[in-house]
C-alpha positions as CSV (number, residue, x, y, z in Angstrom):
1,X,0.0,0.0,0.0
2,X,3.1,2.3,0.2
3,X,4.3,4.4,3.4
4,X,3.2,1.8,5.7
5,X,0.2,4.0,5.9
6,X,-2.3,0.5,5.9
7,X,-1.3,-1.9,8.0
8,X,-2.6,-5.4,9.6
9,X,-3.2,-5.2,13.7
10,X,-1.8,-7.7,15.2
11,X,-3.8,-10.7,16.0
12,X,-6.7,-9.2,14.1
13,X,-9.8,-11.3,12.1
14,X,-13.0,-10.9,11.8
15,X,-15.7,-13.1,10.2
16,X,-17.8,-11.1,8.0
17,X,-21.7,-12.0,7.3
18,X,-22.1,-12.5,3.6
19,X,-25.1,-12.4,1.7
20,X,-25.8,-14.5,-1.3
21,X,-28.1,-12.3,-2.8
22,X,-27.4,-10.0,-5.3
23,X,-27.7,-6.3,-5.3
24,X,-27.7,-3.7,-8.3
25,X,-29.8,-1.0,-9.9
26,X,-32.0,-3.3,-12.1
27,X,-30.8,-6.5,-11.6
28,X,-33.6,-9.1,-9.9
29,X,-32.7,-10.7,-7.0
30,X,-33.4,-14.5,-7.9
31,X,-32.7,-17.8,-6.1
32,X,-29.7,-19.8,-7.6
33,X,-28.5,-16.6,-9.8
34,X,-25.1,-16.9,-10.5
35,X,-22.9,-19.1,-13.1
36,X,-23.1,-22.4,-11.3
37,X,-26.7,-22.3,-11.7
38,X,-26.7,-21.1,-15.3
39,X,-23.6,-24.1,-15.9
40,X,-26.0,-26.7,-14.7
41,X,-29.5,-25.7,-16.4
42,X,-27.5,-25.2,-19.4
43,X,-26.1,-28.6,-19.2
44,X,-29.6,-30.3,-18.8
45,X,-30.8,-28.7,-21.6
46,X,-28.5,-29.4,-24.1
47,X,-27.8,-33.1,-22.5
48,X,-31.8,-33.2,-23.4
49,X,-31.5,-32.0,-27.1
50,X,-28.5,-34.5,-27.6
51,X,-29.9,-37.1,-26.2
52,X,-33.3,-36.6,-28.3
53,X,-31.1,-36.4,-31.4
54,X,-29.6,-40.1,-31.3
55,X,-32.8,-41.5,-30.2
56,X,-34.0,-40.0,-33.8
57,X,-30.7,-41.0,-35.7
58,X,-32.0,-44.5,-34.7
59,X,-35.3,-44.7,-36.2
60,X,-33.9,-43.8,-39.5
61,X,-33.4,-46.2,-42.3
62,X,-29.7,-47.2,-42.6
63,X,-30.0,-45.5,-46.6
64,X,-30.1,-42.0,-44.4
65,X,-28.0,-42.7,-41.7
66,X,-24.7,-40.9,-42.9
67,X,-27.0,-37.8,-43.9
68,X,-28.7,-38.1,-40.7
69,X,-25.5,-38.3,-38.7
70,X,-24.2,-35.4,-40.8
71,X,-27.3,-33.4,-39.7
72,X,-27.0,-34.5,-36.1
73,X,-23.7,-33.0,-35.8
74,X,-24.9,-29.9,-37.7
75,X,-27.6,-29.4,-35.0
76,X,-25.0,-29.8,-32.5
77,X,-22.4,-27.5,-33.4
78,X,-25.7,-24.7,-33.7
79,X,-26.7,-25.5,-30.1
80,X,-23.6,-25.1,-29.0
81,X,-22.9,-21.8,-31.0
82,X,-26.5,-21.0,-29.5
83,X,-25.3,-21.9,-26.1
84,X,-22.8,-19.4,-26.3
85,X,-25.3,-16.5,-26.9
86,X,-27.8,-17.4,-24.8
87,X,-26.0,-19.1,-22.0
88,X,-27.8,-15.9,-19.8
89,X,-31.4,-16.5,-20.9
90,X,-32.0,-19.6,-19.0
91,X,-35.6,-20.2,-17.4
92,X,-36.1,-20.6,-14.3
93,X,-38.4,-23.5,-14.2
94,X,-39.9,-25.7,-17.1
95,X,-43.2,-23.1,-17.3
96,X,-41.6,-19.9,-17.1
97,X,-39.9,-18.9,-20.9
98,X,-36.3,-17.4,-21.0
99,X,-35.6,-14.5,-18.2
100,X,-32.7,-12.0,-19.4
101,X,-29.6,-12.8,-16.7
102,X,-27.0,-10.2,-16.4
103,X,-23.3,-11.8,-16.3
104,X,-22.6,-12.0,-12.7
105,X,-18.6,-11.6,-12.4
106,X,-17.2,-11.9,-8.9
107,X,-16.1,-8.5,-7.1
108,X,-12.8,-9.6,-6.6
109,X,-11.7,-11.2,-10.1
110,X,-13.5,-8.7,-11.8
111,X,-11.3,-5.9,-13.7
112,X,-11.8,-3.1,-12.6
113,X,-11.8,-1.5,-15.8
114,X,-15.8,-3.3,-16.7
115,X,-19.0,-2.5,-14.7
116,X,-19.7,-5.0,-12.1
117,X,-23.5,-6.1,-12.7
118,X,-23.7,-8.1,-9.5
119,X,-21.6,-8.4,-6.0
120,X,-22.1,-10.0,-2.6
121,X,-22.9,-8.0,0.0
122,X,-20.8,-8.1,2.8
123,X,-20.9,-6.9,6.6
124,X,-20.4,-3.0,7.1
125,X,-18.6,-3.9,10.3
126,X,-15.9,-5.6,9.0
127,X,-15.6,-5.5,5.0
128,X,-13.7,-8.3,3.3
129,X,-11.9,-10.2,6.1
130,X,-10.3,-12.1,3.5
131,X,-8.1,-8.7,2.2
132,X,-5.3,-9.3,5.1
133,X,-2.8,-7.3,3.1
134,X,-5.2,-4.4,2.4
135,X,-6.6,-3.5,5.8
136,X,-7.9,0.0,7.1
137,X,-6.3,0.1,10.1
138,X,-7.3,2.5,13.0
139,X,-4.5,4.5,13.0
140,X,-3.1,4.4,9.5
141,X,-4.1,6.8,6.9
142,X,-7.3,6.0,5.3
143,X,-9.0,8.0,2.1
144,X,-6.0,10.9,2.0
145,X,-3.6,7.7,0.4
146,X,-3.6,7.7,-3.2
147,X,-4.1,3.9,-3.3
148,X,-7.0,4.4,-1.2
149,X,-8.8,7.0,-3.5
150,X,-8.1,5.2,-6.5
151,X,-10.2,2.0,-4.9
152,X,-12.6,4.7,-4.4
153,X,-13.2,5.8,-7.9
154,X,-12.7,2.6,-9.5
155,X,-15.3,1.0,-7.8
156,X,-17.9,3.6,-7.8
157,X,-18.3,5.8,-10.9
158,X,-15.3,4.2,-13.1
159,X,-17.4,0.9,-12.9
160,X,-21.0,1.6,-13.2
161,X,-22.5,5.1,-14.1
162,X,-25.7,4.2,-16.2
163,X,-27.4,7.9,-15.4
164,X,-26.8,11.5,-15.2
165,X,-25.1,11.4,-11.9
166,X,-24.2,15.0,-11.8
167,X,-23.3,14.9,-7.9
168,X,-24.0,12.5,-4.9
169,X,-27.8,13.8,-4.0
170,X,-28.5,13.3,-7.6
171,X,-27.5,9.6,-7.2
172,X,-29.8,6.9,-6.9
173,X,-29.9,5.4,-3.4
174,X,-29.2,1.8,-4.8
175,X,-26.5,3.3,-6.8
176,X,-24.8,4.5,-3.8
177,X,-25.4,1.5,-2.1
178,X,-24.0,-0.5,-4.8
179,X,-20.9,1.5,-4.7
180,X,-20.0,1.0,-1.2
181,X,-20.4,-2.7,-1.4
182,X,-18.1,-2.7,-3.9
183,X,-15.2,-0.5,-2.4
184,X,-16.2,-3.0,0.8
185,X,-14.6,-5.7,-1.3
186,X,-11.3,-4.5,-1.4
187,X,-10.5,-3.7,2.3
188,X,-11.4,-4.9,5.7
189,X,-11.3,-2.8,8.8
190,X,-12.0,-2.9,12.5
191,X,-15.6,-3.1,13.6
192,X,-14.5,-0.1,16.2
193,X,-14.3,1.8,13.2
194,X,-16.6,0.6,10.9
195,X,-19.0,4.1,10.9
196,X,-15.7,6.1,10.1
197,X,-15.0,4.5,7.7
198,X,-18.0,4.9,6.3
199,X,-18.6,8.6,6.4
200,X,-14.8,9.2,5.0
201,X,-15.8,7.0,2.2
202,X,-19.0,8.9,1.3
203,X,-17.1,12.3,2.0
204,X,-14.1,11.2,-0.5
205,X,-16.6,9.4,-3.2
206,X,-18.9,12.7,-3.0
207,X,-16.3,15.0,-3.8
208,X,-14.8,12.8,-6.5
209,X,-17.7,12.3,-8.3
210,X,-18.3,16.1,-8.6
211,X,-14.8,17.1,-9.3
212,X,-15.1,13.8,-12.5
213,X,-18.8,15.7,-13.3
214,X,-16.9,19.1,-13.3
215,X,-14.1,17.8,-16.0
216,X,-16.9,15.7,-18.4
217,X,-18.5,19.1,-18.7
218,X,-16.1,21.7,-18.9
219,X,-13.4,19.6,-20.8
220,X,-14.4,18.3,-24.1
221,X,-11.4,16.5,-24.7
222,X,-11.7,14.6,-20.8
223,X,-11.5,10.8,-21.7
224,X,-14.6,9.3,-19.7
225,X,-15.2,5.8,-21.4
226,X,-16.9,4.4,-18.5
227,X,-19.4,7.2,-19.3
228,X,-21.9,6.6,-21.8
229,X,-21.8,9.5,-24.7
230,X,-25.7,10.0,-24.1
231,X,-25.3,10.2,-20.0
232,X,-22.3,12.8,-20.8
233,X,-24.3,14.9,-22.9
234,X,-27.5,14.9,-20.6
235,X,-25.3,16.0,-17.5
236,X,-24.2,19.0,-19.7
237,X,-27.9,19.7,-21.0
238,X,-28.6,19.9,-16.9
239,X,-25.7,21.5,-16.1
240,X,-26.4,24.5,-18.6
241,X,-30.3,25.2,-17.1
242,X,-30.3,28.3,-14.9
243,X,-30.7,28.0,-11.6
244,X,-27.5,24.9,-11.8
245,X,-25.5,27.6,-13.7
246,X,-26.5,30.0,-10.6
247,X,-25.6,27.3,-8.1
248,X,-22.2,26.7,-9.5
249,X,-21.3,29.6,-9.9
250,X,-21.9,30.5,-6.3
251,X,-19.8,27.5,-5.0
252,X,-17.1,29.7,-7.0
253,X,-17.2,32.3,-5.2
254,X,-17.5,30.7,-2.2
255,X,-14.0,28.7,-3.0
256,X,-12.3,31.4,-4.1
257,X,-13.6,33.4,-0.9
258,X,-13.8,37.3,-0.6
259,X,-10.7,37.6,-3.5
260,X,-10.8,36.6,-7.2
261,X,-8.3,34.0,-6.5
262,X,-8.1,30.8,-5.1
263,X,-5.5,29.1,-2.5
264,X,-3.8,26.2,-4.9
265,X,-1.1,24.1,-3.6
266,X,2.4,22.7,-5.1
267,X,2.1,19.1,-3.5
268,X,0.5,17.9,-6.9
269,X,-1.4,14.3,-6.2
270,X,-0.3,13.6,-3.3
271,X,-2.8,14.9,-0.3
272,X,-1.9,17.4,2.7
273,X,-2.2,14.5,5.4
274,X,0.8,12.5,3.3
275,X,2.7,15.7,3.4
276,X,2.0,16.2,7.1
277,X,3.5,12.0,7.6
278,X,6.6,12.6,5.4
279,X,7.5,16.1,7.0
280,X,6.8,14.4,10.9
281,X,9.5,11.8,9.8
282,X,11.6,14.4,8.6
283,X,11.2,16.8,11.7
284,X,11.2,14.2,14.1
285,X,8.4,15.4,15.7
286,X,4.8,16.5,14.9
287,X,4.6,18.9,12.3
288,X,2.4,22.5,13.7
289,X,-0.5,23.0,10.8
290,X,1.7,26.6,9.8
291,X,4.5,24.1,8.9
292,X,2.4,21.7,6.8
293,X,0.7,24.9,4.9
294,X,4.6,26.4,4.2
295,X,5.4,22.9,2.8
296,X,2.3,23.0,0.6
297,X,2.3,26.1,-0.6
298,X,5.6,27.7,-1.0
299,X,9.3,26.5,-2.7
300,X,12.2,25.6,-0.4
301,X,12.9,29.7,-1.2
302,X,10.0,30.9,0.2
303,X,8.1,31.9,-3.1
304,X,3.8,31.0,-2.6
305,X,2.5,29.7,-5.3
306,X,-0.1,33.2,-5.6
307,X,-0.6,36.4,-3.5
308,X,-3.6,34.6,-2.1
309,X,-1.4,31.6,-0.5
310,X,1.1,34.0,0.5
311,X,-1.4,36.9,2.2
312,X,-2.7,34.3,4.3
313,X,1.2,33.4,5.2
314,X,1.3,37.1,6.2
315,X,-1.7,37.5,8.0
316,X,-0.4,34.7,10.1
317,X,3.1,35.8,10.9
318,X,1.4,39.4,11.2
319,X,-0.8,38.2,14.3
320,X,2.1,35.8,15.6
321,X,4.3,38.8,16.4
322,X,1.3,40.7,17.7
323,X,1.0,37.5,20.3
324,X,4.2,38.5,21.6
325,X,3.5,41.7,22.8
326,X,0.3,40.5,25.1
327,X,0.7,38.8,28.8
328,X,2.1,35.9,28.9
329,X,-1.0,34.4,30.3
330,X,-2.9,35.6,27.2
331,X,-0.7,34.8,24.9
332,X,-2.6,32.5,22.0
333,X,-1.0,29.3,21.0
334,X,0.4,29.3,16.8
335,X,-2.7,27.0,16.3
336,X,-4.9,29.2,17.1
337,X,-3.5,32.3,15.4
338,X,-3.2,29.9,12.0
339,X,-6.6,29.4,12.1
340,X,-7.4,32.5,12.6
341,X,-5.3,33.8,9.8
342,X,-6.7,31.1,7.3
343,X,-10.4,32.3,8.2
344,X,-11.3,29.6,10.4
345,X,-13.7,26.9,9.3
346,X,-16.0,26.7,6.4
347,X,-19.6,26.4,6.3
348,X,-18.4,22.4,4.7
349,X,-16.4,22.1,7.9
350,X,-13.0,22.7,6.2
351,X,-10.2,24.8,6.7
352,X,-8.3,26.9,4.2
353,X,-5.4,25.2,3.1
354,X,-4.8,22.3,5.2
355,X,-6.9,19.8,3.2
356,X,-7.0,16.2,4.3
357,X,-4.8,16.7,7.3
358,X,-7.4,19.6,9.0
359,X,-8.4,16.6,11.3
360,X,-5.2,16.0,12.6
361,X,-4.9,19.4,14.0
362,X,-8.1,21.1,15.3
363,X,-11.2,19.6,16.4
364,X,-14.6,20.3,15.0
365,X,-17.3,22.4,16.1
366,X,-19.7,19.8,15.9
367,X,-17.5,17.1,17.7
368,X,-17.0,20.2,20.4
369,X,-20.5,20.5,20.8
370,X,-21.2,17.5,20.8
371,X,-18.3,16.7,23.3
372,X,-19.8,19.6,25.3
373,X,-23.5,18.3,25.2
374,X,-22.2,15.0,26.7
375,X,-20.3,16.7,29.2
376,X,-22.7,18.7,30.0
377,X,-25.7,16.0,30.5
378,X,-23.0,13.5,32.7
379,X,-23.0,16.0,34.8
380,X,-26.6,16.6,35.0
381,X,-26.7,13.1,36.0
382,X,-23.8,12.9,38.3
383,X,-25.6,15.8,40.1
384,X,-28.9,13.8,40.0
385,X,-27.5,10.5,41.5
386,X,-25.5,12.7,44.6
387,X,-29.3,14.3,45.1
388,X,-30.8,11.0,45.3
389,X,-27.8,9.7,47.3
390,X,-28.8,12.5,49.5
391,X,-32.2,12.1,49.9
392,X,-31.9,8.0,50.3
393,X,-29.3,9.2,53.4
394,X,-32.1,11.3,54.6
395,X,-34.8,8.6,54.4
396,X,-32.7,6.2,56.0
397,X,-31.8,8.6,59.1
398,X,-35.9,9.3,59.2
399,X,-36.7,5.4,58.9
400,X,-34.3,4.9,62.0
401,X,-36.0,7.7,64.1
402,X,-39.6,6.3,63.2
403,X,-38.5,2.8,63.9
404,X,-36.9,4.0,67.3
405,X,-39.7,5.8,68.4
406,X,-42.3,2.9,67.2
407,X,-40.2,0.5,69.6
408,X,-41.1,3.3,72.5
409,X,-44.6,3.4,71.6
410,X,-44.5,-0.3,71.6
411,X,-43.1,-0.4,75.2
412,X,-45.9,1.9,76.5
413,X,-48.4,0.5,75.1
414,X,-47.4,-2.8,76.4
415,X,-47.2,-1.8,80.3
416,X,-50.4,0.6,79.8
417,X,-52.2,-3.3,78.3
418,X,-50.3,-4.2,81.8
419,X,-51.8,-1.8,83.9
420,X,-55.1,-2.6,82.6
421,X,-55.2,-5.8,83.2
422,X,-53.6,-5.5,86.8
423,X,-56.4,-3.2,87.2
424,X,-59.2,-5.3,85.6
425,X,-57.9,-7.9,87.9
426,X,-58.1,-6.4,90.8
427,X,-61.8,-5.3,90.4
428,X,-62.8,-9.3,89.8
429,X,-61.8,-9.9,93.4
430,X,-63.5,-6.8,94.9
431,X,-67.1,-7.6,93.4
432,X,-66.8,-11.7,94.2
433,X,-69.9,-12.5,96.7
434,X,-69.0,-14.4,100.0
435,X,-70.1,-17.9,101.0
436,X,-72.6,-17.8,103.8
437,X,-74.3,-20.0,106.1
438,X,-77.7,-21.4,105.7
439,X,-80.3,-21.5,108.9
């Protein structure tokens, strides 16, 4: 995989739960569908038309046989050639007539270059288990490696684009389904990272299929044979109608920011999170994003590759030596004066010319707030639980005092029932008539 970046952990397999049935845009999802299925129909039925053919050959006088025998091997070379064309139009029981069966090519043997009609699903959590040397591991570098995004594309939109797929919303839900269980395929990955991977792989596949769109459109001479020439053409048709024209044009503007110009960088294909590995191992140590964006953007003699790049190199150094003058205790960290300088983050959650390796160096509203909202409701609970700890303490201590005070009332209530019968006892004897004589 180059760099090291995708590694095997140690120790590590999964079992992945595969699916036998077959997913795609129009393809049916039939029992037995597949080439050992077709093989064996196929094989009865022309085992049936042979067999049929020398029972005849016998019933004919022996004055016919050699023309007989000559048409019997006719017929059989036909069926055969017939075989060959119609080995996909096999029915699927004796009553039902021939059902159209697209060609059914395993994922994994299939070149990449030809669309993939059908492919087993496999488990989200896990991918391909049997990929050991192509694994996604938690801390290697995922959909920033160039071997990574080229898995990407050639299993989405390099491999089956049958519609004006101008961008990822306009994308049949099948279609995008279809495309991840292809890339799922070619690498296996922890299930304690199963969802990232995921989203990175819908983030990357998203912005690769606008950026292909972009080129089909705007470059006549783009070479897009996996594209059919009526799909092309209809993307442009759409492209061209107003309100997509008003769209992409704003996007412009909102790349290219408050200036006509736009931030490029001089690391040509080879994304900002590779650059921010390679210049670690150079450094010896962690790399600050400001060191990352000079390595990017400007020559080893200091030269940015346009004002733009090199005003927001400026702006940084400008508020850097303002940092110096404060107190030390509120001073800013470099981080946070870069990311002031390059405008902070985007309404797409990205930041201005750190690219792929933005991750690696701040953290993202939405995780903050997120982070915060947990925070915030652990403590609402660890407050709740010491209030009912409380209040179960309290409860307790009053349980005690009632029971202690019941035992009392018990004890007085037992000598009063004493008293009472001492005195009911003595009034027996007082009223008790004496014996007396009789005369």
């Amino acid at each position: 995989m180059g760099g090291g970046a995708i590694i095997r952990p140690p120790g590590y397999r999964s079992n992945a739960q595969t699916s036998s049935h077959i997913i795609g845009e129009e393809t049916p999802q039939l029992s037995n569908y597949g080439h050992e299925a077709e093989a064996n129909t196929l094989n009865q039925v022309l085992n049936y038309r042979s067999n049929a053919a020398t029972s005849m050959l016998h019933r004919v006088p022996n004055s016919v046989t050699h023309v007989a025998s000559t048409i019997h091997h006719q017929a059989a070379s036909n069926m055969n050639m017939a075989a060959a064309n119609t080995a996909h139009q096999v029915p699927n029981t004796a009553s039902q007539g021939p059902h159209q069966v697209p060609q059914t090519t395993p994922l994994h043997s299939a070149d990449a270059t030809h669309n993939r009609e059908a492919i087993t699903v496999l488990s989200d959590e896990t991918g391909n288990p049997e990929k050991v040397d192509y694994v996604l591991h938690p801390d290697g570098l995922w959909f920033p490696h160039r071997v990574v995004v080229g898995k990407v594309s050639g299993t989405s939109y390099k491999t089956y684009f049958k519609g004006p797929y101008c961008n990822w919303k306009m994308t049949p839900p099948q279609v995008q389904q279809r495309w991840w269980n292809a890339f799922k395929h070619e690498f296996s990955w922890d299930p304690s990272v199963a969802k990232l991977v995921k989203k990175g792989w819908k983030s990357k596949v998203s912005r690769l299929l606008s950026g292909m769109v972009s080129k089909m459109c705007n470059q006549p001479d783009y070479n897009a044979e996996w594209c059919p020439p009526t799909t092309r053409e209809e993307m442009i048709q759409i492209r061209e109608e107003e309100e997509n024209k008003k769209k992409s044009n704003q996007c412009s503007k909102n790349r290219n920011g408050n200036g006509d110009q736009k931030i490029h960088h001089r690391q040509g294909s080879i994304s900002t999170e590779e650059v921010r590995l390679k210049l670690a191992k150079k450094l010896g140590r962690p790399p600050t994003p400001s060191e990352v964006y000079f390595e990017t953007h400007a020559d080893s003699g200091g030269r940015f590759v346009n004002a733009k790049a090199e005003a927001v190199w400026n702006d940084y150094k400008n508020r850097k030596d303002a940092n110096l003058q404060c107190e030390v205790e509120n001073r800013r960290t470099d981080d946070e004066l870069f990311l002031e300088a390059t405008g902070g983050w985007s309404d797409k959650g990205r930041i201005c010319g750190l690219g792929a390796a933005t991750d690696s160096f701040y953290e993202r509203p939405e995780d903050r707030r997120t982070k915060k909202s947990r925070s915030d409701y652990a403590m609402e609970q660890k407050k709740e639980l010491l209030e009912t700890k409380e209040n179960l303490a309290q409860t307790q201590e009053n349980l005690a005092e009632t029971q202690t005070k019941l035992a009392e009332t018990q004890k007085q209530l037992d000598a009063l029932h004493e008293q009472v019968r001492l005195i009911v006892q003595a009034n027996n004897l007082s009223v008790t008539p004496t014996s007396t004589s009789s005369p």
